[in-house]
Structure formats: structure tokens, C-alpha cells
N, C-alpha and C positions, 0 to 999 in steps of 0.2 A: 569476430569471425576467426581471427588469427590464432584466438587463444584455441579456440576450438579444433581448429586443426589441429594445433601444439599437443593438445592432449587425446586427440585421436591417434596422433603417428606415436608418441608413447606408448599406445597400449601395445606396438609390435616391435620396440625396444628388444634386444637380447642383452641381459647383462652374464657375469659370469656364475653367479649363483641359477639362471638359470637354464644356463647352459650344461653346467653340471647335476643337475636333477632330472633334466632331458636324459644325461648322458647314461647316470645311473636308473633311470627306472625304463632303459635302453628304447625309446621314443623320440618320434622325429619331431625335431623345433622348428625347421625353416628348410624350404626346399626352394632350388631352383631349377626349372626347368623348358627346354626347348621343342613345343606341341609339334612344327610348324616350322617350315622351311618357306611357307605360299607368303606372298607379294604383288599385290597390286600396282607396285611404280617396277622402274625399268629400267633402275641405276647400273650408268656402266661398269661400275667397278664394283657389281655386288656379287655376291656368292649364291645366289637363288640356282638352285639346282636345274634340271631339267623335268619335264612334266612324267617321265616315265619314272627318276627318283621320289617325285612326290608321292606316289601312288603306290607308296608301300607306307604314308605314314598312318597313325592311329587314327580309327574313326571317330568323330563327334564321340559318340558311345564309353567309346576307348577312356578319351580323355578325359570325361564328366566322369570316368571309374577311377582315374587316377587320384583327380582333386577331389575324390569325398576318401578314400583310399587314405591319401594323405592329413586329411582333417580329422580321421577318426584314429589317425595315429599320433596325431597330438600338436600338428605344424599350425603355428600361430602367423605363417609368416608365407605365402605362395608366391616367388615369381615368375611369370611368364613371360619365355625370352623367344627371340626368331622373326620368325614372318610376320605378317600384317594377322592375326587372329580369326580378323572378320570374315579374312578372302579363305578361310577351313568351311568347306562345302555345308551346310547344316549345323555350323556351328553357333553361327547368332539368333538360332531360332529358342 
């Protein structure tokens, strides 16, 4: 099983050859990105906004435009930072 993983997380490996081939044939390799401010726990010392800042972020729609958006630009590599994912209204459908 171990090996398996080993060579799964390789395939999203960036070395410098191909970061430079990214660079020249001007196409995105890896993107990071924050859908999502929403949170289901209710840490004191967290930064979760207020419900009226939320309600300007990207819809389900939005985002599903973004991640094929970015797949078809060449990114081997997506990650999704911020809130809890699940708690995006219509998103885990």
C-alpha cells in the first residue's frame, strides 16, 4: 500500500524541468487556492468572517468553473485552502 501511495504523490511532483516548460509554453502547473471562508467549528481565535462577508463568495457554479478552468490550463496540482469545503451551500452535491 505504501508503495502505492509513493507513486501516486510522484505523479504531482514539480521538478525544475517542469516548471520551466510550464513557464515557456506560458501554462498553469499548480495553483493554490481559497474557495471559502465557511466553517463549521467556532474557534475563538479564528478569522471566519461574518455571514454578510460570506455572501459575496463564488457560487458552487463559480467554483466548479474555476477547477476545470484551471485543469484545462495545464495545472497538475490543485489546492484547496480556507473553510471547511463541505459547509459551501450546494457544494458537496
Amino acid at each position: 500500500m505504501a508503495c502505492s501511495i509513493n507513486n501516486r504523490l510522484r505523479e504531482f511532483e514539480v521538478d525544475g524541468d517542469a516548471i520551466a516548460r510550464a513557464a515557456s509554453e506560458k501554462r498553469l502547473l499548480t495553483m493554490e487556492i481559497e474557495f471559502s471562508l465557511r466553517c463549521n467549528f467556532r474557534c475563538p481565535y479564528c478569522y471566519v468572517p461574518t455571514q454578510r462577508e460570506l455572501d459575496t463568495e463564488l457560487t458552487p457554479e463559480e467554483i466548479r468553473d474555476v477547477l476545470v478552468q484551471a485543469r484545462d490550463l495545464g495545472a497538475r496540482r490543485i489546492i484547496i485552502l480556507g473553510g471547511e469545503p463541505v459547509s459551501i451551500p450546494g457544494f458537496g452535491r
